[in-house]
C-alpha positions as CSV (number, residue, x, y, z in Angstrom):
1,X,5.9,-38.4,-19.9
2,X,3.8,-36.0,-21.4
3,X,4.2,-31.9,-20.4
4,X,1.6,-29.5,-21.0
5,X,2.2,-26.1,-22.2
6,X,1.3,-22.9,-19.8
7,X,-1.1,-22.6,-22.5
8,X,-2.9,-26.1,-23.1
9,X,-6.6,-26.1,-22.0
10,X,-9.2,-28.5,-22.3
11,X,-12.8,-28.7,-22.7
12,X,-15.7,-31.3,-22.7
13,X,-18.1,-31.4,-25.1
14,X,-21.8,-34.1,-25.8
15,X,-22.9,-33.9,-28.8
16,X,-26.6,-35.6,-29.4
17,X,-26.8,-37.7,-33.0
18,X,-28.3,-34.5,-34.3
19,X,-25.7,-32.1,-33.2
20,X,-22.9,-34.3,-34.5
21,X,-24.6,-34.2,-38.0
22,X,-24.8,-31.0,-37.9
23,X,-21.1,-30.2,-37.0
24,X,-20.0,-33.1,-39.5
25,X,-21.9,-31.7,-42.4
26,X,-20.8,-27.9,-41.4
27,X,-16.9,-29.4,-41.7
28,X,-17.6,-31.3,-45.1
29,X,-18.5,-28.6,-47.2
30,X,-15.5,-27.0,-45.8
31,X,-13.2,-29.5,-47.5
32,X,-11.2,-28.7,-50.4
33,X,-12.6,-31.0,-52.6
34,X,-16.0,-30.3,-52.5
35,X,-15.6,-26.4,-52.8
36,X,-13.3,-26.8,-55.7
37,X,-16.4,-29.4,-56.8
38,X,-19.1,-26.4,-56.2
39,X,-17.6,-24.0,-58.4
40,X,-16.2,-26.7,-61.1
41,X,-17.3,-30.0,-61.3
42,X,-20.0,-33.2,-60.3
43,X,-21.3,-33.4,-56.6
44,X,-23.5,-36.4,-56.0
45,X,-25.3,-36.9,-53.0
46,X,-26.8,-40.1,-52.0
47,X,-29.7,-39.9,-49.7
48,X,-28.9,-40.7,-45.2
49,X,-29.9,-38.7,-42.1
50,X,-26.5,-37.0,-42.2
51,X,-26.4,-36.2,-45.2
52,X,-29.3,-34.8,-45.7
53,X,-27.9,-31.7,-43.0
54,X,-24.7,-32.0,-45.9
55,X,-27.2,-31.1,-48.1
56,X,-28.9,-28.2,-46.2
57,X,-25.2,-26.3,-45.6
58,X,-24.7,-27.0,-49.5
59,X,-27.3,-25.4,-51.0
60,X,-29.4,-23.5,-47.5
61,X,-32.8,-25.4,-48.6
62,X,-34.4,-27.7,-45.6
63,X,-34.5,-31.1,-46.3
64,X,-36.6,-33.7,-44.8
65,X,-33.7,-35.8,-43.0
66,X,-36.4,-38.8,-42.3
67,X,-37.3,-39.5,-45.6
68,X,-33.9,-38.9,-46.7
69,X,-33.0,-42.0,-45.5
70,X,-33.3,-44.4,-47.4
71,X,-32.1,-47.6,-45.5
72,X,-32.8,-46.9,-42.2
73,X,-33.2,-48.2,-38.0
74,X,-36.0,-46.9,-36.8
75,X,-38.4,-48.6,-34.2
76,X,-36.3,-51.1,-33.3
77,X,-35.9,-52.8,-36.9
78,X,-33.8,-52.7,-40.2
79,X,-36.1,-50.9,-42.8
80,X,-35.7,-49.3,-45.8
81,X,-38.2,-46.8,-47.4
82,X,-40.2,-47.2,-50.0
83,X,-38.9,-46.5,-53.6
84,X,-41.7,-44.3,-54.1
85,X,-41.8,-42.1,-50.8
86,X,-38.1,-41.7,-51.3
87,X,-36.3,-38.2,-51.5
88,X,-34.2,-38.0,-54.9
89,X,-30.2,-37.6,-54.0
90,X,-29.0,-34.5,-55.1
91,X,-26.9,-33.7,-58.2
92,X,-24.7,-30.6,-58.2
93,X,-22.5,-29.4,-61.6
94,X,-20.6,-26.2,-61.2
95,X,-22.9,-25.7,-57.9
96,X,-26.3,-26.0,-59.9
97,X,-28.7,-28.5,-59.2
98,X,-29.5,-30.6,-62.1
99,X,-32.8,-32.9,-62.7
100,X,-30.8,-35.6,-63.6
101,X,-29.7,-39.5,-61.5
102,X,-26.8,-40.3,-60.0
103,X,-25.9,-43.0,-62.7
104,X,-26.2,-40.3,-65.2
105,X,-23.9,-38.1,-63.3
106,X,-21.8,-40.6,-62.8
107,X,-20.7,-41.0,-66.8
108,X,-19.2,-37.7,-66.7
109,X,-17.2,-38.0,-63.4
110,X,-13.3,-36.9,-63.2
111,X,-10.7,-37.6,-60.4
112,X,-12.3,-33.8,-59.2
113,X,-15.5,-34.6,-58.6
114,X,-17.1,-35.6,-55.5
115,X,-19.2,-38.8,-54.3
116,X,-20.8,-38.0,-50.8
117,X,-22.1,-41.6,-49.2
118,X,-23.6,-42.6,-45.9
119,X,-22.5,-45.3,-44.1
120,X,-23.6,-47.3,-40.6
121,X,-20.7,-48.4,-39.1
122,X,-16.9,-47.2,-39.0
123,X,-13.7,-48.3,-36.7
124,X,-11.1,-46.8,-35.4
125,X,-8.7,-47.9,-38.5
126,X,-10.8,-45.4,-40.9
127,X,-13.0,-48.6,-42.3
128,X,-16.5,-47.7,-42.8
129,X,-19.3,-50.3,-43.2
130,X,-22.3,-49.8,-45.3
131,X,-25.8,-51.7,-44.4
132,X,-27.2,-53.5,-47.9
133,X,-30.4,-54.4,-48.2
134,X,-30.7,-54.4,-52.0
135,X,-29.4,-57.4,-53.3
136,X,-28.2,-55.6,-55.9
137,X,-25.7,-53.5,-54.0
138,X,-27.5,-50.2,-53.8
139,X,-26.2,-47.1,-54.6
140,X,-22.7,-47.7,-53.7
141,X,-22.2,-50.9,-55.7
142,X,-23.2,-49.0,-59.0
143,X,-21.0,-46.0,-58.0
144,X,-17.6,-47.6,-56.2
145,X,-16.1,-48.8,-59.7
146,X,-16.4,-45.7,-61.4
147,X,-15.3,-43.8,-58.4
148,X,-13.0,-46.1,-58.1
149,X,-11.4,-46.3,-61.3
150,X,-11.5,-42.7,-62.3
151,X,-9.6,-41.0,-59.2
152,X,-12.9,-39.6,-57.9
153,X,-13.4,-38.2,-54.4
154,X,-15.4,-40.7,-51.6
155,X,-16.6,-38.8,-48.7
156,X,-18.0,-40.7,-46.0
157,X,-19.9,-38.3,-43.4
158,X,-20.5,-41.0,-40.4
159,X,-20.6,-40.1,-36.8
160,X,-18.8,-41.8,-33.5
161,X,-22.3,-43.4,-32.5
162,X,-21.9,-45.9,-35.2
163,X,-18.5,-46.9,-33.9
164,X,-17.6,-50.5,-34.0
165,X,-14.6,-52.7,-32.8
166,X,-13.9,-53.8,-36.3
167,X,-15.8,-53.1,-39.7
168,X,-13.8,-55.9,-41.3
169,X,-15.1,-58.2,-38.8
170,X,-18.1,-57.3,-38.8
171,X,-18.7,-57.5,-42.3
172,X,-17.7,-61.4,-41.8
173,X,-19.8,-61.7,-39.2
174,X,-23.0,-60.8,-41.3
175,X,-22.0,-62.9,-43.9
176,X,-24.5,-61.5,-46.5
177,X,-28.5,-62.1,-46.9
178,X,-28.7,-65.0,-47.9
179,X,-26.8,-66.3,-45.3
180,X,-29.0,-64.7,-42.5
181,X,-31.7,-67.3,-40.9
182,X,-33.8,-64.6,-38.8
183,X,-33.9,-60.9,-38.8
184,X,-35.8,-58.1,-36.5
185,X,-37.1,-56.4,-39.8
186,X,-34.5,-56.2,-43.7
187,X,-32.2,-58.7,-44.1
188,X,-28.4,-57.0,-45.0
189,X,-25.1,-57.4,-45.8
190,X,-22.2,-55.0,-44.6
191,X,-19.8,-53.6,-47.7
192,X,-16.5,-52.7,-46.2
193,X,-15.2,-49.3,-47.8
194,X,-11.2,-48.9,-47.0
195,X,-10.7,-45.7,-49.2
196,X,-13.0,-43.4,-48.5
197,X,-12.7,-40.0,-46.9
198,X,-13.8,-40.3,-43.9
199,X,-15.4,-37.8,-41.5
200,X,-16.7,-38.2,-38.3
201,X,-16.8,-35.5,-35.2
202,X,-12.6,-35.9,-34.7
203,X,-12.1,-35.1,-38.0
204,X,-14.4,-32.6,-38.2
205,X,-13.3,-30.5,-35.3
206,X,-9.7,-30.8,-37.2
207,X,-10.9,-29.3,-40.5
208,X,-13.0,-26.4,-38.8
209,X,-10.6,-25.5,-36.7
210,X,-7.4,-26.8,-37.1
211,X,-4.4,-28.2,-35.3
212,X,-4.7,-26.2,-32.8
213,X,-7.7,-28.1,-31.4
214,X,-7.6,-31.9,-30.9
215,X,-10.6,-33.7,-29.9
216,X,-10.8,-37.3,-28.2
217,X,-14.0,-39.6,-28.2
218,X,-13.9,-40.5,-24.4
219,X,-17.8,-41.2,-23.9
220,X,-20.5,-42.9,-25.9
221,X,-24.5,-42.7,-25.1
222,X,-26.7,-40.9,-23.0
223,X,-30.9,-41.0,-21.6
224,X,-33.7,-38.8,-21.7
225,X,-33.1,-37.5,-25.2
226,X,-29.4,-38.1,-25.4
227,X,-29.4,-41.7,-26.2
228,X,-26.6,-42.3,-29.3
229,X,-24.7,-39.2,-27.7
230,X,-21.2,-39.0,-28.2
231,X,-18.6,-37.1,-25.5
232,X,-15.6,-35.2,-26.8
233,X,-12.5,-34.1,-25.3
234,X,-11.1,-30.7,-26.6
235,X,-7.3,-29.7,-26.3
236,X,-5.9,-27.4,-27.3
237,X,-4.5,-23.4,-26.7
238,X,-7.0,-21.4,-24.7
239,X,-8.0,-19.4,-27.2
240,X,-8.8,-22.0,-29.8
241,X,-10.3,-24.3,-27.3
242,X,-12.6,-21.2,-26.3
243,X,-13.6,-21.0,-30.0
244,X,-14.1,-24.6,-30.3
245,X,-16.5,-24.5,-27.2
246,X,-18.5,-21.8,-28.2
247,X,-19.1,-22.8,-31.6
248,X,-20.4,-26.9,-30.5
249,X,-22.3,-24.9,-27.9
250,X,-24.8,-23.1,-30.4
251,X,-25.0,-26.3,-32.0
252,X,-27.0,-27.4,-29.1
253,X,-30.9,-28.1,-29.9
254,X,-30.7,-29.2,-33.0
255,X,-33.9,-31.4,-33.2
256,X,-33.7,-35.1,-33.2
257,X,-34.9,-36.8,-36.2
258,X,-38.5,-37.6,-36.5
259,X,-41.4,-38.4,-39.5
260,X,-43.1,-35.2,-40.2
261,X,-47.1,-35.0,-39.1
């Protein structure tokens, strides 16, 4: 049977798509690794919607978050932008921003630097699932070995609307392009990725406020605007849930993601 404490409150929180960016990419650069990273050391950052608002809290510029992604759902297809309307991911060494690609960063990477990656799905095992529409792998298929072999540090922003029963499965399930018959827009594949970092709103309420706040994914969607909307359950001591609450509230109205013009 489980007891609460006199002190043990609870609050309920929806958070749009947008909102849960924001709070995700507020609680990465918080993490260890990528602080250490900005004052000594290699941060790549490959080009999605959520982390493009990683990439505003890292280095306060605005960044087009449509055109930062690069493979993409958007009017009811699989796309991927064009090579040449495509925002260049961002390079970072010892927190300067450096005119240079990712597979030239990634020669000089050490077990402290810090590989920040996209993904569309994730389950509730910590596997995330990443949408391929280059049948070359993308981004992730040049960078996973060297990240992989050198000790390197994987974060995977993602949040709870792209949860899925199983990642594993899913990944079966697709099968890979050239096994697809019909598709509503790019053909893909799903690469499974078991040893990332992974950070979705749950893990993000942990890091920003610690373990004195739990949150819970007990809702999933939404109309009118709030479609993709994920509800949260704060617990936690009064105080700290009070915190909690007031710092997802002025999160609210952060502006869904649109083309400019």
């Amino acid at each position: 049977m489980f007891y609460e404490r006199d002190e043990d409150r609870r609050a309920v929180v929806v958070l749009t798509p947008s909102e849960s960016k924001r709070l995700i990419a507020r609680a990465v650069v918080k993490i260890s690794e990528v602080s250490e990273a900005m004052g000594s050391g290699r941060i790549v950052i490959i080009g999605s919607s959520t982390n493009a608002f990683v990439r505003e809290e890292l280095t306060g510029e605005d960044v087009d978050k449509f055109q930062s992604a690069v493979g993409r759902i958007t009017k009811g297809e699989l796309s991927a932008i064009k090579v040449e309307d495509r925002l260049s991911p961002l390079v970072l060494i010892d927190g300067l921003s450096k005119d240079i690609t990712p597979k030239e960063a990634l020669e000089g990477f050490t077990a402290k630097d810090v590989y920040v990656k996209g993904a569309n799905a994730v389950d509730i095992d910590g596997n995330v699932g990443i949408l391929l529409s280059s049948d070359y792998g993308g981004t992730i298929a040049m960078a996973l070995g060297v990240v992989t072999a050198r000790g390197a540090n994987l974060i995977v922003p993602v949040g709870l609307e792209k949860l899925v029963p199983s990642v594993v499965e899913a990944a079966e399930a697709l099968g890979g392009q050239g096994r697809i018959d019909f598709s509503t827009g790019e053909k893909v594949a799903l690469m499974v990725l078991t040893s990332a970092k992974v950070v979705t709103e749950i893990e993000a309420i942990d890091i920003l406020f610690g373990a004195e706040v739990t949150a819970t994914h007990v809702a999933s969607g939404g109309i009118g605007g709030s479609e993709g909307s994920v509800t949260l359950v704060l617990n936690g001591t009064k105080a700290s849930v009070k915190d909690a609450f007031d710092y997802i509230s002025n999160l609210k109205g952060e502006p869904a993601i649109y083309p400019k013009g």
